[in-house]
C-alpha positions as a printed NumPy array, in Angstrom:
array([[   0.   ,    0.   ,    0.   ],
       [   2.002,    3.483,   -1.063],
       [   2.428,    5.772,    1.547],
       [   0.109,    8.046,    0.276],
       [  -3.042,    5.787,    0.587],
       [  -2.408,    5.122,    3.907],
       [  -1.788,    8.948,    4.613],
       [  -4.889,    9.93 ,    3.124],
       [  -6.753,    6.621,    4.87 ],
       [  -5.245,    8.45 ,    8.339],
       [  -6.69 ,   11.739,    7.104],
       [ -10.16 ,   10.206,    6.624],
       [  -9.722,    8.297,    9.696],
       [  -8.973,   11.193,   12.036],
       [ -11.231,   13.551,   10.5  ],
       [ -14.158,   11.473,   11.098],
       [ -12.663,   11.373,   14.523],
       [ -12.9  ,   15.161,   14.788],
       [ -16.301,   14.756,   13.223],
       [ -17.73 ,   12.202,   16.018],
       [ -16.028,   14.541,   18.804],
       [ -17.869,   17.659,   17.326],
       [ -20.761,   15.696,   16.757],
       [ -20.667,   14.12 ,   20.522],
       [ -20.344,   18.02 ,   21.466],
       [ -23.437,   19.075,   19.978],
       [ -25.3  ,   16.103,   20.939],
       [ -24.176,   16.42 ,   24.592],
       [ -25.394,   19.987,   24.096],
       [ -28.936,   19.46 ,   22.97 ],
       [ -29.027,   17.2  ,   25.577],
       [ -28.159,   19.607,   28.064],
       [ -30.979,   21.944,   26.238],
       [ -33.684,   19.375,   26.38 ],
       [ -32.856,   18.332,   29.923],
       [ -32.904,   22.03 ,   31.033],
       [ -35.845,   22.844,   29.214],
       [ -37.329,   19.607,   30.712],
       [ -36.503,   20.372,   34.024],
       [ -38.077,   23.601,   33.396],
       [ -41.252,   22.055,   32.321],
       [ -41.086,   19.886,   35.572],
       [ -40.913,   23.057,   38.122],
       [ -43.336,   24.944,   36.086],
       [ -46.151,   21.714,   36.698],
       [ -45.059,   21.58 ,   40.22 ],
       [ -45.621,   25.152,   40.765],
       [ -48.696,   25.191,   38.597],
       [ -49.771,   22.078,   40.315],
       [ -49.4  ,   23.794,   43.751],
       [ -51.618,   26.942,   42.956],
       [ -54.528,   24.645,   41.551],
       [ -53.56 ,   22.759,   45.152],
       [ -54.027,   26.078,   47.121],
       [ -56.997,   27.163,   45.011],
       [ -58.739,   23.631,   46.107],
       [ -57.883,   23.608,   49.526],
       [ -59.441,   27.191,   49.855],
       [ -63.177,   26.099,   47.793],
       [ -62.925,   22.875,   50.112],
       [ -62.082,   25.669,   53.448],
       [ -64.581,   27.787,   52.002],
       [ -67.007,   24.789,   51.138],
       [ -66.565,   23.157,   54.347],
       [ -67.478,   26.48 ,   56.657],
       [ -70.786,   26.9  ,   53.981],
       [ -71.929,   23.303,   55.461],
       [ -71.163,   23.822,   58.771],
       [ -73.244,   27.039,   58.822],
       [ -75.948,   25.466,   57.134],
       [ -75.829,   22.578,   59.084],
       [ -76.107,   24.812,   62.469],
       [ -78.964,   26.745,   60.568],
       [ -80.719,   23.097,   60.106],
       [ -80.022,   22.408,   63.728],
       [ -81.387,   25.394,   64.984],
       [ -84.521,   25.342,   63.043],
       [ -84.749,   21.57 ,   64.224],
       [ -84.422,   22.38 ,   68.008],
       [ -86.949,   24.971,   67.765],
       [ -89.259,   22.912,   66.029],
       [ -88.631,   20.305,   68.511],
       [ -89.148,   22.607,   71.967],
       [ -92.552,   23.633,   69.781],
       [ -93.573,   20.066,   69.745],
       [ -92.62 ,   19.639,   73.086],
       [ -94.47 ,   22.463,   74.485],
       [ -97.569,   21.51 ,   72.945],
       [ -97.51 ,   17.626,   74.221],
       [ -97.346,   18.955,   77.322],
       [-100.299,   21.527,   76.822],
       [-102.056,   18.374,   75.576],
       [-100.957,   15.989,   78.803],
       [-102.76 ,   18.733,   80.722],
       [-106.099,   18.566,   78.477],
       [-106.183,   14.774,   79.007],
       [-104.815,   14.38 ,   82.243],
       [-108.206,   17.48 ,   82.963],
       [-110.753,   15.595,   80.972],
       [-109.343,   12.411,   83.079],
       [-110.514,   13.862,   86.434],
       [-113.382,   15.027,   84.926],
       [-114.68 ,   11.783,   83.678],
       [-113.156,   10.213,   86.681],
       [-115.493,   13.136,   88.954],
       [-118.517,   11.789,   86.376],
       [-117.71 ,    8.152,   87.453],
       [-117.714,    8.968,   91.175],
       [-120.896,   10.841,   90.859],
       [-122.618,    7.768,   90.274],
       [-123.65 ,    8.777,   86.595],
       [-123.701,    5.658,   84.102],
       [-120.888,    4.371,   83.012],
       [-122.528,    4.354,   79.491],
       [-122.832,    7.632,   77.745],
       [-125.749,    7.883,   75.316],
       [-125.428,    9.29 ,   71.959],
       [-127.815,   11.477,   70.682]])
């Protein structure tokens, strides 16, 4: 093989060295690129992530106090209603427990046990 083949076989051989190191550069630096912008991406999620997480917690605060005033408003209204009903079975255990000794006056007056009907 002359000396020159083998020269110019060297040349080729070491420029497409050169070529691969250049070529390793840039794809080392696009990988640095995508990575960055990649990471980027990632912290821009998380932060976008951890409004929408702040936004939700405050509807569920703000949710959650709604209920519990309605649910006092319900109670309320229910113990009311209930010391209404309450008053009036008492008003009507005094009625019966009246018409009671009156019938039980009746009785001891002698009167029929029987009431007719007109």
């Amino acid at each position: 093989m002359p000396f020159s083949v083998l020269f110019s076989v060297f040349g080729v051989g070491v420029a497409l060295m050169g070529l691969q190191i250049r070529l390793s550069g840039q794809v080392r630096d696009q990988i640095r690129t995508l990575s960055t912008g990649v990471h980027g991406d990632v912290k821009d999620l998380n932060s976008r992530i951890e409004r929408v997480e702040e936004r939700l917690s405050g509807e569920i605060k703000a949710v959650r106090t709604e209920l519990n005033g309605r649910i006092d408003q319900v109670r309320d209204e229910l113990s009311g209603r209930i010391d209404q009903v309450s008053g009036e079975i008492k008003e009507l255990r005094g009625e019966v427990t009246f018409i009671k000794g009156h019938l039980s006056a009746v009785l001891a007056l002698g009167f029929p046990k029987k009431v007719e009907t007109p």
